[in-house]
NUKOL-933106 format. One record per residue: x, y, z of N, C-alpha, C in turn; residue in three letters. Coordinates in pm, whole numbers, plus 32768, in hexadecimal, padded with zeros to 4 digits. Example, Ala and Ser with C-alpha at 12.3 -4.5 7.8 and 13.67 -1.06 7.14 Angstrom:
2
85277DC7830C84CE7E3E830C85287EB6830Cala/85057F1F82C485577F9682CA850A80038313ser/
END
This chain:
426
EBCD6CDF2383EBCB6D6C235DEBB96D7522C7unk/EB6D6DC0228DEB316DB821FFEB676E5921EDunk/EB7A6E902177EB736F022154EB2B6F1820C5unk/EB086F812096EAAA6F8B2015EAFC703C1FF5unk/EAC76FFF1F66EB0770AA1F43EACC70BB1EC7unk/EA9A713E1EAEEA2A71541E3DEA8E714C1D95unk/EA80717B1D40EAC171811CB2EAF571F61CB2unk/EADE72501CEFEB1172E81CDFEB6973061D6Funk/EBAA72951DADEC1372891E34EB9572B41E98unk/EC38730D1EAFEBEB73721F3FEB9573D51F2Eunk/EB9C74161EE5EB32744F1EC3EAAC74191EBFunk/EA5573B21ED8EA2573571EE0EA0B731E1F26unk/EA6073091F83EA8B72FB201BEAAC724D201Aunk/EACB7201209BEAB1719320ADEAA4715C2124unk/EA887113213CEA3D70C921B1EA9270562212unk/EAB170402277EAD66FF722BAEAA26FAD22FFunk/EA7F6F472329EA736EE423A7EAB76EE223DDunk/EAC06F092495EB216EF224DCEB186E492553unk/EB626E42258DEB856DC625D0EAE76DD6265Cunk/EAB96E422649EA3B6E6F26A9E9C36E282664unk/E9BB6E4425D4E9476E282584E9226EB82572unk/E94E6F482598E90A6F902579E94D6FCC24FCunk/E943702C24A8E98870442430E98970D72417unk/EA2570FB23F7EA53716C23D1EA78717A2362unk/EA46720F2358EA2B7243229DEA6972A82286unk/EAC472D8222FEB32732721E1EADE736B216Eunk/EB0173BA2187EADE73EB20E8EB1D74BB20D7unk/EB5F74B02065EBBC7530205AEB2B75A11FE3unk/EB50761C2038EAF67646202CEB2F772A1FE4unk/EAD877311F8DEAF177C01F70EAAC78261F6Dunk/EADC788F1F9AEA8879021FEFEA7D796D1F69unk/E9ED79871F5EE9EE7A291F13EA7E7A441EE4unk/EAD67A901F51EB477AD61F4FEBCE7A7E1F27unk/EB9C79FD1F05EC2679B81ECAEC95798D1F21unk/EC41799C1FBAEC7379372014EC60789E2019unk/ECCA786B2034EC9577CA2031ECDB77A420CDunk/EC5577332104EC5A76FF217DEC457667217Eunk/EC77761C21E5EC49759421ABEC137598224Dunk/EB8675602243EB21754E22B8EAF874B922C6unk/EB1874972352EAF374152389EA9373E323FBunk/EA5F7388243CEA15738F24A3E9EF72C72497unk/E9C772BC2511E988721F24EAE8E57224252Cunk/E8B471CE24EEE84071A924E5E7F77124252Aunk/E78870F2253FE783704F2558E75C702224D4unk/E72970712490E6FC70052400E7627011236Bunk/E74A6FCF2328E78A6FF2229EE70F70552252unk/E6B0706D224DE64F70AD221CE65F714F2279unk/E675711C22D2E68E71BF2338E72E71EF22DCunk/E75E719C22F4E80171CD22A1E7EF7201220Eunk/E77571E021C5E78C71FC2148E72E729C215Bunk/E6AB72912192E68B731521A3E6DF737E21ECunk/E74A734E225AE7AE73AD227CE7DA74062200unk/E80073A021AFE88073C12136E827744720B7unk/E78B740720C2E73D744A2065E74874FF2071unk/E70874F0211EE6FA75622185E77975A92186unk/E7FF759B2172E87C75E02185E87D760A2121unk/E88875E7209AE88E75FD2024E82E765D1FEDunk/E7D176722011E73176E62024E76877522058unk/E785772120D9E7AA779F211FE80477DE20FDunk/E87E77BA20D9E90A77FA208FE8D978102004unk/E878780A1FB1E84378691F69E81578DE1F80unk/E7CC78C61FD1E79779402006E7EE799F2068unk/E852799D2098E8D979D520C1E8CA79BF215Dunk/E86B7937218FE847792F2211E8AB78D62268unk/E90A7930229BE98E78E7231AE95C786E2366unk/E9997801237DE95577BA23B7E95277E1245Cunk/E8F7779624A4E92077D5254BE95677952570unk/E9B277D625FDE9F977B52650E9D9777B26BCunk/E9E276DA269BE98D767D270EE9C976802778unk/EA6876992796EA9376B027FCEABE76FA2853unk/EA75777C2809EAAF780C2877EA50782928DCunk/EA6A782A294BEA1E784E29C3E9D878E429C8unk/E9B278DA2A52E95F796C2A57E9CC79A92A9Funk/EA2679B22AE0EA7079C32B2CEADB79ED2AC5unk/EAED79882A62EB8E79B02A11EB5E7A3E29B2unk/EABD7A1B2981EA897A9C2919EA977B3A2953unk/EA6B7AF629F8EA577B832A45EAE87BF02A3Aunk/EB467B6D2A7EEBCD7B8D2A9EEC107C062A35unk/EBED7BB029A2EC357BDA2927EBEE7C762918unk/EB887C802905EB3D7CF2290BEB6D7D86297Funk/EB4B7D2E29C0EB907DA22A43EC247DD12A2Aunk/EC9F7D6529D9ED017DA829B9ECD27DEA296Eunk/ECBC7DBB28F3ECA87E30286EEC927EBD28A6unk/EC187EA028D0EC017F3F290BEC2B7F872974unk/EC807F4329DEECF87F872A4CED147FF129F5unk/ED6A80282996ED95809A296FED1281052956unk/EC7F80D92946EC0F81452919EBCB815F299Eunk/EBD780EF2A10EB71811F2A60EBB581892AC4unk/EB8381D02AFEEBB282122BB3EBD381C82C01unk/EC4481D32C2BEC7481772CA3EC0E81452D0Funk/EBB581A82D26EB4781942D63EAEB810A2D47unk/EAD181342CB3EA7E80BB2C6CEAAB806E2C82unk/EB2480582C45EB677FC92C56EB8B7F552CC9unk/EB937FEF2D24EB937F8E2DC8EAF27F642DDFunk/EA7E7F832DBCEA267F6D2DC8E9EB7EF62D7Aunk/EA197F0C2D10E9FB7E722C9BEA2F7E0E2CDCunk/EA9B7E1A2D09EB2B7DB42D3EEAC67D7F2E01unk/EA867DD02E13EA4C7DAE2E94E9D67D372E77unk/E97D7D902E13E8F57D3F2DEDE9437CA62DD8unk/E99A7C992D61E9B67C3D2D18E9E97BB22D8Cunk/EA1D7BFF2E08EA8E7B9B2E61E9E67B8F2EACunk/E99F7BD62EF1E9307BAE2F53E8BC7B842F37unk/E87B7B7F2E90E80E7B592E5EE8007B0A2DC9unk/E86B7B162D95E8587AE62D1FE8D07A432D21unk/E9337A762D3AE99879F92D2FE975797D2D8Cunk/E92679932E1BE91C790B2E97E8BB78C32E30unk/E83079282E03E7C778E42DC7E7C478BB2D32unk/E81B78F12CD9E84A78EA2C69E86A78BE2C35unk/E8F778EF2C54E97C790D2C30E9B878632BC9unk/E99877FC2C0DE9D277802BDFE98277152B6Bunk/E8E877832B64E8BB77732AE5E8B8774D2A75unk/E89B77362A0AE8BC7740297DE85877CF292Dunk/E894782C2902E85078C3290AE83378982884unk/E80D783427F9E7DD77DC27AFE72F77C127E0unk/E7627799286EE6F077422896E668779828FBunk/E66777FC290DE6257853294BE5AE787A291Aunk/E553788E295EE4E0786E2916E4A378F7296Cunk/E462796D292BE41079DF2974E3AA79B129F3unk/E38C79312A21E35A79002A6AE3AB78FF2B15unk/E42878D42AC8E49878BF2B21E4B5793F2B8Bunk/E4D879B42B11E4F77A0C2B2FE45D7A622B8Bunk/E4097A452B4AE37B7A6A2BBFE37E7A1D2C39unk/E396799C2C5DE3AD796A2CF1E3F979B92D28unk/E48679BD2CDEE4FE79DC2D12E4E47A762D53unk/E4907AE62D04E44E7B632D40E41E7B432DB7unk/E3EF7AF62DB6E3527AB32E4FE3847A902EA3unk/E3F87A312EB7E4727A272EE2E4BB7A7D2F4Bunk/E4DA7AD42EECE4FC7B5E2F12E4F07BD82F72unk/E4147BC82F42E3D77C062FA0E3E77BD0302Eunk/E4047B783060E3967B1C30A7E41C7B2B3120unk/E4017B363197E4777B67323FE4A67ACC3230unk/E5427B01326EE5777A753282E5B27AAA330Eunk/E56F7A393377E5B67A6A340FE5CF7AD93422unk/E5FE7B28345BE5DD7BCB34A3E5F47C023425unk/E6387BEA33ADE62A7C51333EE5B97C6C32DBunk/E5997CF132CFE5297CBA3284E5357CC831F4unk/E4DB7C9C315CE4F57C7F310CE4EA7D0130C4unk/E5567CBE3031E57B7D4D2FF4E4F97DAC2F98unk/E5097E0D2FB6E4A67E832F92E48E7E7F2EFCunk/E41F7EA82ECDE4017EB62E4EE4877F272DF2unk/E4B17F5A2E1AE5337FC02DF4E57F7F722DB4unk/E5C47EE72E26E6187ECD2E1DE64C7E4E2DCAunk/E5A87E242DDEE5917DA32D7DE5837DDC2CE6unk/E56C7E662CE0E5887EA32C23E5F97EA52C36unk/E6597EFF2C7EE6E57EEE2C32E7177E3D2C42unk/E7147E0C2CB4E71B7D632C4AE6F87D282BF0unk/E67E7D782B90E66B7D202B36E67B7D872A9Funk/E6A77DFC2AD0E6EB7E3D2A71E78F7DF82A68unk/E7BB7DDE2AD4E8527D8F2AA8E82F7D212A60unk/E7E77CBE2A8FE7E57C512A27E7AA7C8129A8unk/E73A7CEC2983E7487D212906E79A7D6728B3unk/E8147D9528F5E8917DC92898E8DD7D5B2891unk/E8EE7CE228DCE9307C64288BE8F87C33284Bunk/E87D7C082820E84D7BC527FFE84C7C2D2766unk/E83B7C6E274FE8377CE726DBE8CD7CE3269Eunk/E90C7CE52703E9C17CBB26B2E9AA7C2D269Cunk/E9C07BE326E3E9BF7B6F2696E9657B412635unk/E8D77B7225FCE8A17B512583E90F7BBD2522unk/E9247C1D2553E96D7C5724F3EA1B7C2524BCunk/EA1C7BEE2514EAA77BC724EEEA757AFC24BDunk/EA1B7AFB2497E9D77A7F242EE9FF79F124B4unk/EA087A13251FEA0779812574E96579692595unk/E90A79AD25AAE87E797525FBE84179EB2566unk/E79E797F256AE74579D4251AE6CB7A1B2560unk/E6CD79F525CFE6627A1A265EE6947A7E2698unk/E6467AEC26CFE6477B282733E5B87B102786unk/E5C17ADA27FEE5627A8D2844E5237AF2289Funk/E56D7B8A28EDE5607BE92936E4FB7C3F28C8unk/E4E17C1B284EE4977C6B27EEE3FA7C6C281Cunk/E3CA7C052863E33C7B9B2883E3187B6F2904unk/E3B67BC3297EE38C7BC129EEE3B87C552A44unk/E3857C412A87E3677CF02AE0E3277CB92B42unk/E39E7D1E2BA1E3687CEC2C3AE2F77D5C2C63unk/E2A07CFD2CA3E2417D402D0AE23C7D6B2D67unk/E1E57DF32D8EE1EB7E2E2DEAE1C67DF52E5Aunk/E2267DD92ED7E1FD7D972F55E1797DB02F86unk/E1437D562FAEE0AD7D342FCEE0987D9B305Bunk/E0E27DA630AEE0D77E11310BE0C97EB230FCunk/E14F7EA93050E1337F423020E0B97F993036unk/E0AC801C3052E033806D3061E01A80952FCDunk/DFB080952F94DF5980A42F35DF97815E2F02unk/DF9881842F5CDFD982462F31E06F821D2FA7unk/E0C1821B2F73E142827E2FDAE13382DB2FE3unk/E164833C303EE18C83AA3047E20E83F23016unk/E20A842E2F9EE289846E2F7EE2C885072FAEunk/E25A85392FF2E28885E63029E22785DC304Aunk/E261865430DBE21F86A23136E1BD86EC3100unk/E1268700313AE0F7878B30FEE11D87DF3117unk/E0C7885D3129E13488E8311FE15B88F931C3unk/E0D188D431EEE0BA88E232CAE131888632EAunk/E11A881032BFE1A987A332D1E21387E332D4unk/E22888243258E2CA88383257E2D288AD32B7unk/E29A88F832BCE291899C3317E2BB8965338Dunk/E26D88D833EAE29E88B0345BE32788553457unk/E327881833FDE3B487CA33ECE415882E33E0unk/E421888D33B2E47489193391E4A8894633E2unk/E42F897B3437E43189B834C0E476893A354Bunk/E46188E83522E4C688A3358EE52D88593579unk/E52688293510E5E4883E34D5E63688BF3504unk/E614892334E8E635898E3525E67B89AF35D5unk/E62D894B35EEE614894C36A3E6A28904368Cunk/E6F588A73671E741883D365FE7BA8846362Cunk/E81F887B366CE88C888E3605E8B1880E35A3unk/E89687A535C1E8BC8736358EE85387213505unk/E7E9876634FEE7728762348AE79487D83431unk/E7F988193466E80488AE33DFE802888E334Eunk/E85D880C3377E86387ED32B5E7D587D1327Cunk/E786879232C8E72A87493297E6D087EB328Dunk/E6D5884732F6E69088C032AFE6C389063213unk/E7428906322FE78E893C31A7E73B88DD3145unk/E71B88653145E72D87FD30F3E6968819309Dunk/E615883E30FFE58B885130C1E59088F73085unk/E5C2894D30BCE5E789DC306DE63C89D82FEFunk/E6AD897F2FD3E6C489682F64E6B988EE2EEDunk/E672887C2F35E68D88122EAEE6CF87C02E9Aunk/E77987C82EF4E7C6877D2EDAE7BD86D12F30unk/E7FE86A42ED8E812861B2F0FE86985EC2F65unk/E859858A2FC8E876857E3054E91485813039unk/E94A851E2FC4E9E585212FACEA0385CB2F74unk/E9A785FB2F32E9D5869B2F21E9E086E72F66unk/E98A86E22FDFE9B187223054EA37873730C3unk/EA4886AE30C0EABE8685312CEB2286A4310Eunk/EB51869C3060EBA186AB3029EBD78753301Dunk/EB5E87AD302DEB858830304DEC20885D3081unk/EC4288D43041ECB0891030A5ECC6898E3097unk/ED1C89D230CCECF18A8F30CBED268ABD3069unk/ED888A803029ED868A8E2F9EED2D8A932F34unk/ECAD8A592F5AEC6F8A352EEAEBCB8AAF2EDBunk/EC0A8B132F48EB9E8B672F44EBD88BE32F24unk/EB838C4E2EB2EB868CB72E8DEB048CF32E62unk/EB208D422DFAEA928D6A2D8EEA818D8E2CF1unk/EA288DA22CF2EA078DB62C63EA3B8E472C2Aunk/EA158E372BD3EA338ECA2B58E9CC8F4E2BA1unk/E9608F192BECE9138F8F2C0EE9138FA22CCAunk/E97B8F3A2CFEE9BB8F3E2D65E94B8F0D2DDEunk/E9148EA12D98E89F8E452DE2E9048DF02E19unk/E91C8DD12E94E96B8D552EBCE9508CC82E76unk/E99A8C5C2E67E99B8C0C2E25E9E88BB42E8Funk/E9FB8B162E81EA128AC02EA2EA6A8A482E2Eunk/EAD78A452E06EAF289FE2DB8EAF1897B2DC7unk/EACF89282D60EAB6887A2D79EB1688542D24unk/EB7688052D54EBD287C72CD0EBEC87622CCDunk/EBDF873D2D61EC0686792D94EBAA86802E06unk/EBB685F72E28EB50858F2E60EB7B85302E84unk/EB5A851B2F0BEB9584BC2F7FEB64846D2FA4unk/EB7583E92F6AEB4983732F81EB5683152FEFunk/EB2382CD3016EB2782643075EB2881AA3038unk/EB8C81473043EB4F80EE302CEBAD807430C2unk/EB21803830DEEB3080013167EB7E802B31D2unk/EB7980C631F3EB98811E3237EBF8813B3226unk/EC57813631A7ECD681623183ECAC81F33114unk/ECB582603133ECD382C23112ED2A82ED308Cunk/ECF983223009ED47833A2F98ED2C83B42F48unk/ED77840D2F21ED2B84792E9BED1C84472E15unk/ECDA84962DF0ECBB847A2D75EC73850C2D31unk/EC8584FA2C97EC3985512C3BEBC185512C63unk/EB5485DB2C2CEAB385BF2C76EA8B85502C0Aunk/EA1C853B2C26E9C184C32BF6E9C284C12B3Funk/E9A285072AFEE9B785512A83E9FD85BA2A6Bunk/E9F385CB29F5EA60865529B1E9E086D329C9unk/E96686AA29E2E922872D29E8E92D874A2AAAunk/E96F86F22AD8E96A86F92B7CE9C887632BB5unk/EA3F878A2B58EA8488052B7DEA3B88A02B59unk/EA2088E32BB8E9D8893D2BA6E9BF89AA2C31unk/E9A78A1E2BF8E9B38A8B2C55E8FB8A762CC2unk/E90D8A5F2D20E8848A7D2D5BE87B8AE32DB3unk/E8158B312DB1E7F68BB62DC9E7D18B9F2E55unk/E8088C052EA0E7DE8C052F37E7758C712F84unk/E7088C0B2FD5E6A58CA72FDDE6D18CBD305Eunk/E6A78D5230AFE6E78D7F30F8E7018D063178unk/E69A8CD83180E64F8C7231FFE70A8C0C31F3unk/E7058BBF3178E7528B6C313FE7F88BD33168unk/E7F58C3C3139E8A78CAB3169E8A48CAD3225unk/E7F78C89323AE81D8CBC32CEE8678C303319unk/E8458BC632C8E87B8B473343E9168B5E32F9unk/E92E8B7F3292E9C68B673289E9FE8BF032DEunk/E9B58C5232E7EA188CC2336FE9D18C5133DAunk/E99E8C3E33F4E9AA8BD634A2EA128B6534B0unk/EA158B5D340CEA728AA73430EB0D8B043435unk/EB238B5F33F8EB828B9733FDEBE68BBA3499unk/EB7F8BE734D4EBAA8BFD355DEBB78B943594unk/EB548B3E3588EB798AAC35C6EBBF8A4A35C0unk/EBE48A5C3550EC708A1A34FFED048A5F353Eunk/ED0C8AD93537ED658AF63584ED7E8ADC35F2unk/ED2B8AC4365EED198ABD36D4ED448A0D370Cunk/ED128A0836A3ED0F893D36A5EDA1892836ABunk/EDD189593624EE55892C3606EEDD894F3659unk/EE9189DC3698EF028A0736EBEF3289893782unk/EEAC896237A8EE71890C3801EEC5886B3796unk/EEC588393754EF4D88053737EFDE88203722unk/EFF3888D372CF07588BE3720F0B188BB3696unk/F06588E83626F008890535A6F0188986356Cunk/EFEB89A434CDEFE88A2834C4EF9689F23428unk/EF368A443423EEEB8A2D33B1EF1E8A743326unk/EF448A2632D9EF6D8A3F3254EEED8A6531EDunk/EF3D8A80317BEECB8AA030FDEE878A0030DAunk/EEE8898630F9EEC1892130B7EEC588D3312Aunk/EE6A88EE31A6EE2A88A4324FED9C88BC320Cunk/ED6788483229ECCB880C3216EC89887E323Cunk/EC0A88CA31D7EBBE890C321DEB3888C33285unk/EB3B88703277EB03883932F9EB2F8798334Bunk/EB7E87D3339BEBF7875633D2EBA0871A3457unk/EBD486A53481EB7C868D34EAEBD786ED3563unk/EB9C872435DEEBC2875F364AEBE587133696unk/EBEE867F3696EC8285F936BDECEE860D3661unk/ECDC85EA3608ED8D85DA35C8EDC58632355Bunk/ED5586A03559ED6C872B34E1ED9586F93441unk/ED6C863C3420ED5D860833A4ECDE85FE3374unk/ECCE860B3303EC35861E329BEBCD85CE3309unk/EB7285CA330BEB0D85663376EAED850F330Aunk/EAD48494332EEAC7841F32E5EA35840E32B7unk/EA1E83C33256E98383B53244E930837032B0unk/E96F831332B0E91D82CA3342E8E6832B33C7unk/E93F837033C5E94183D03437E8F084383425unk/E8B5847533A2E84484D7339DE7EB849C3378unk/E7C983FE334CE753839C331BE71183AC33D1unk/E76683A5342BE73A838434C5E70A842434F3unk/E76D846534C9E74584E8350DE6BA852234A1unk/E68884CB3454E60E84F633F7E58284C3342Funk/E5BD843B3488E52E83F8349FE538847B3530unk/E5838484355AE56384BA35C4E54D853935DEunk/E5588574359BE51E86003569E47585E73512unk/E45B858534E4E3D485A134AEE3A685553516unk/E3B285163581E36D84ED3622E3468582363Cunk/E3CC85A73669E3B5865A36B8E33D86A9368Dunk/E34286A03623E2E086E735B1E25E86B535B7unk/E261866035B0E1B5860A35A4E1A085DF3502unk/E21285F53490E1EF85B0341EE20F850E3408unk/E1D7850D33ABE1E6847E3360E279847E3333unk/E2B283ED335CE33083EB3362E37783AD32C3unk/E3DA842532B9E3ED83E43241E4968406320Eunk/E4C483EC3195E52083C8317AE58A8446318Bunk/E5FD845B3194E66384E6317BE62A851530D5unk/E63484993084E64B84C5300DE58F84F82FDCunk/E52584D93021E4AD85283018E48885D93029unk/E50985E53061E527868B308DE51B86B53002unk/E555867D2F98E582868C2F25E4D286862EE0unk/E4A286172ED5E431863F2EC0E3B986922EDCunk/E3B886B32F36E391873B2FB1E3BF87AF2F5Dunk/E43E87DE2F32E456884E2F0CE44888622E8Eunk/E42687EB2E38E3F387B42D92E32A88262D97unk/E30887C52DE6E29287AA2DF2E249883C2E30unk/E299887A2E7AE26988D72EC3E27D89982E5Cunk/E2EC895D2E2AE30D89F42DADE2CE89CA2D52unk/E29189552D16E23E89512CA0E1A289802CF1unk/E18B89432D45E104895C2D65E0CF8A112D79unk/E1658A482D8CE15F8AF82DB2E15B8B1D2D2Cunk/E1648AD32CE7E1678B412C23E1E18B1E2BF5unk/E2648AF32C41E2CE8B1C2C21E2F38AA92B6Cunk/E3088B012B07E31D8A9A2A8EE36B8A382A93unk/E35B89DB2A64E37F89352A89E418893F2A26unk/E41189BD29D9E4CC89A429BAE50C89C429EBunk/E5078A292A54E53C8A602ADFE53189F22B47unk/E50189E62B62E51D894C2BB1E55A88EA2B9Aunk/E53188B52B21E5A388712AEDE63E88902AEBunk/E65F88DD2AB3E6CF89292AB6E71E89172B3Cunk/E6CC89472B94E730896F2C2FE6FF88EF2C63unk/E6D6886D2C78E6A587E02C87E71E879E2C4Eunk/E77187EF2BBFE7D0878C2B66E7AF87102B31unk/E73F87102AD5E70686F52A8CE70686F229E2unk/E73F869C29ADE77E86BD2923E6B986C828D8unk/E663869F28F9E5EA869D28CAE59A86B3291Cunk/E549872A28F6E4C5872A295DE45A86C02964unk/E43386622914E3FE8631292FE413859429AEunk/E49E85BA29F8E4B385492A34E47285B02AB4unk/E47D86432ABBE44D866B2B32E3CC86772B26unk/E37786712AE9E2DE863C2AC2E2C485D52AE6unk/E30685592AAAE2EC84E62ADAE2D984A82B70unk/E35284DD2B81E382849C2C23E3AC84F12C83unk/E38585672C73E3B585D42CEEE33B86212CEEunk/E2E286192CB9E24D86842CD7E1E0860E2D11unk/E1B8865B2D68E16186252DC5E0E6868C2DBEunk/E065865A2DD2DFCC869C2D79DF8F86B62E2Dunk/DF7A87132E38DF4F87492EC7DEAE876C2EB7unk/DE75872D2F2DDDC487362F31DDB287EB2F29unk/DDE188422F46DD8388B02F10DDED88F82E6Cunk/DE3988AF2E51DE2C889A2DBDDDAF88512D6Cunk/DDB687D12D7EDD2487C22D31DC9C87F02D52unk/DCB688402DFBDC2288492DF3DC0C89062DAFunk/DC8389552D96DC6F89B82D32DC6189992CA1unk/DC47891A2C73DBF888DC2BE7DB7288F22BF3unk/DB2088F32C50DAB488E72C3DDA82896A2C01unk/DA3889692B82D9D4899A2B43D93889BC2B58unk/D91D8A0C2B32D88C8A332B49D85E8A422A7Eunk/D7EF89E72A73D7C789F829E3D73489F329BFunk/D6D789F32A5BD65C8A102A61D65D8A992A13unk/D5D98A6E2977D5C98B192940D56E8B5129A7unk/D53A8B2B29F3D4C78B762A37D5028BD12AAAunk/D5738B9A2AC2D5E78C062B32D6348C592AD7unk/D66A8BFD2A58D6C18C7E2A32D68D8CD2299Cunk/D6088C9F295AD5FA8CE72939D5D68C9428B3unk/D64A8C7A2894D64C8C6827D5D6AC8BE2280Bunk/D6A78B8D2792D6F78B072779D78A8AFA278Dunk/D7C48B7B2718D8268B982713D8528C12276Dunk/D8348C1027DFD8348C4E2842D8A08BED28C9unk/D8F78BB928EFD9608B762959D9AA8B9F29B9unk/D94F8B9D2A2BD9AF8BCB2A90D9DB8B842AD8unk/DA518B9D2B1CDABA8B532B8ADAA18B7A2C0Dunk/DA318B272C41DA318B522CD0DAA28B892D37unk/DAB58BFF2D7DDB198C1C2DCCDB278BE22E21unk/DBF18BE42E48DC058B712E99DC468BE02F23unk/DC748BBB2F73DCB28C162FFEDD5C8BF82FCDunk/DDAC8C3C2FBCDE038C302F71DE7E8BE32FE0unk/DE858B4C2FB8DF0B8B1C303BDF528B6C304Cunk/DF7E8B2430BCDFF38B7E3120E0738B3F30F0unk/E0CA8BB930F9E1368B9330D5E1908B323130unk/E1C28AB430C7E1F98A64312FE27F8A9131AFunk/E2BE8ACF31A8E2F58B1031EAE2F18BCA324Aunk/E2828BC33286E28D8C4132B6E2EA8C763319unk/E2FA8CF53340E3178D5533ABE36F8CF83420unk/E3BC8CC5341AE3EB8C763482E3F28CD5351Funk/E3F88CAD3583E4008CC335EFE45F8D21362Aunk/E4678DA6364EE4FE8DAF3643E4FF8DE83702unk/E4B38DB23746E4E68D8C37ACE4AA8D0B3834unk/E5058CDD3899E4BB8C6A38D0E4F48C063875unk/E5528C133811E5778B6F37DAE5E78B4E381Bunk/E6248AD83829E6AB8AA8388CE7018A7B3821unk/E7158AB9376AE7638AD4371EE7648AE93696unk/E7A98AC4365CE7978AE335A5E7D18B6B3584unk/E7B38B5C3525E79E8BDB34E5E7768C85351Cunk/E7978CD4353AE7828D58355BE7108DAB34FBunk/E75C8D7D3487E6D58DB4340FE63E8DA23431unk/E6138DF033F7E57F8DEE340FE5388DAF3376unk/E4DD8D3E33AEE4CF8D2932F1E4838D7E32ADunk/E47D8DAD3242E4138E153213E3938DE831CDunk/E3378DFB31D6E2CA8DFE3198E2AE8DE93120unk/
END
């Protein structure tokens, strides 16, 4: 065993030979901020040991932490997910805490989160995609919020000076190879008119009618109670939103709405007052039929089994099967929501009014991701700029269009086997 040591100690560092032949190097080191660390590691050469010593000494000039060769992906994740337990929604957190136990920790987790390379993390997406035995592989959705968790650890820990990489910076998962080129995000206007109209037929689909007349979200709905309805200053009925009823692995919880702009008065049109006088009667009727009595604070739409909120699962099923009945394209509870985005912007209605009753702290998130562009919208773009038709250059007309039908007309008001009594208006 040999040791060496420069003229200026540790600072300087020194060198070891161990009983291996490979050799470990010391050297005490000072940070910008007048921290001092003494950093070690071994090497196979004595020439590797002396550029170690060079390289530490550089870097702690420059105020660069050394990394943490031995923290896992699993321990970074872990730490992270505490930190932020007190900021996220219980919701979130059970959801981070799901990804982290079913996708990130089996394939991960035992890592060195040092050693990860944006390559890695692109298999590990592909991976992902790809069916394993009757389950099939995880959705493009779900593979972003996994790799948004490993990008909020990975962002604390450069910040807290253990890793200088963030590796999730250089990979992004791809859209499954089966994906359709356009999804479908909302009904057109004929769509929803028939999805409308037979939700209607369904006592078990009312919510999901309530749900495209107002906007709200599937946990905002359920969460309803007769408390939470009144009106405005000019005595427009209203619907109050204040909490939101979550689901995680079929365990049932409240919670605050989604944001601070999510509490908010939403305006009820008559169509929308008429299913709450139907659920009204039916609610009574139900509950009496349990031996029951409906309070201010009993679910405004309970299931007619056990007179408790109806579960998400349970209107995700009663959704496919209502857009069968119908003849539409089958799609999500929470697309209702885009349906009623997409369908008041396309009527004129101003996009800060929508926003607003959507609960929306920015309109431009209901621009982004809740408006949907309908074929006789673009085809009222078309222009006429032949001068020989209109005349002069600066002459532009807008060919006339047959003005759509409103997505909701005149509902039926007899020959239906239930719903609503109201008649919808025009």
């Amino acid at each position: 065993m040999t040791k060496g040591k420069g003229r200026n100690g540790w600072h300087a560092g020194t060198i070891e030979e161990l009983p291996s032949g490979r050799f470990r190097w010391r050297v005490r080191v000072i940070y910008p901020d007048d921290v001092q660390a003494r950093l070690t590691g071994t090497v196979r050469t004595k020439t590797e040991a002396q550029k170690a010593i060079t390289k530490a000494q550089q870097e702690a000039a420059h105020g660069q932490r050394p990394v943490a060769q031995t923290l896992t992906v699993a321990q970074m994740v872990r730490e992270h997910m505490e930190a932020m337990r007190g900021t996220w929604a219980t919701r979130s957190y059970q959801n981070n805490a799901y990804l982290f136990e079913h996708y990130i920790e089996p394939q991960l987790g035992k890592r060195k989160a040092a050693g990860i390379q944006p390559k890695d993390l692109r298999a590990h997406f592909d991976k992902l995609s790809e069916a394993s035995g009757k389950r099939t592989g995880l959705g493009l959705s779900g593979q972003k919020q996994v790799r948004s968790l490993l990008s909020g650890a990975y962002k604390r820990a450069m910040a807290d000076g253990v890793l200088r990489d963030n590796p999730t910076a250089h990979a992004r998962p791809a859209a499954p190879r089966h994906a359709q080129a356009a999804r479908i995000k909302a009904f057109t206007p004929e769509e929803a008119t028939r999805f409308f109209m037979a939700a209607l037929e369904d006592r078990w689909a009312l919510p999901l009618a309530f749900m495209v007349l107002t906007g709200l979200r599937i946990g905002e709905a359920v969460a309803l109670t007769w408390a939470d309805l009144g009106s405005d200053a000019a005595g427009v009925p209203v619907v109050m939103v204040s909490k939101t009823r979550s689901e995680f692995q079929g365990v049932p919880y409240d919670g605050l709405p989604k944001t601070a702009a999510g509490a908010r008065a939403v305006p009820l049109s008559e169509d929308a007052a008429g299913i709450i006088e139907d659920m009204r009667e039916r609610v009574n009727v139900e509950s009496a039929a349990h031996g029951q009595k409906a309070g201010p604070h009993s679910p405004l739409f309970p299931s007619p089994l056990t007179g408790e909120p109806m579960s998400h699962d349970t209107l995700r099923n009663i959704m496919e099967r209502t857009c069968k009945r119908a003849g539409v394209p089958l799609l999500s509870p929470h697309k209702l929501r885009h349906t009623y985005a997409s369908l008041n912007l396309a009527h004129g209605v101003h996009l800060g009014d929508v926003s607003a009753v959507m609960g929306h702290a920015n309109s431009t998130v209901t621009m982004n991701f809740y408006q949907t562009s309908y074929d006789a919208g673009r085809r009222a773009t078309r222009l006429n700029l032949s001068p020989a038709r209109v005349g002069k250059l600066d002459e532009v007309r807008e060919e006339p269009e047959a003005t759509p039908a409103r997505p909701l007309p005149r509902s039926a008001r007899h020959g239906r086997k239930g719903g609503p009594r109201r008649a919808m208006k025009p």
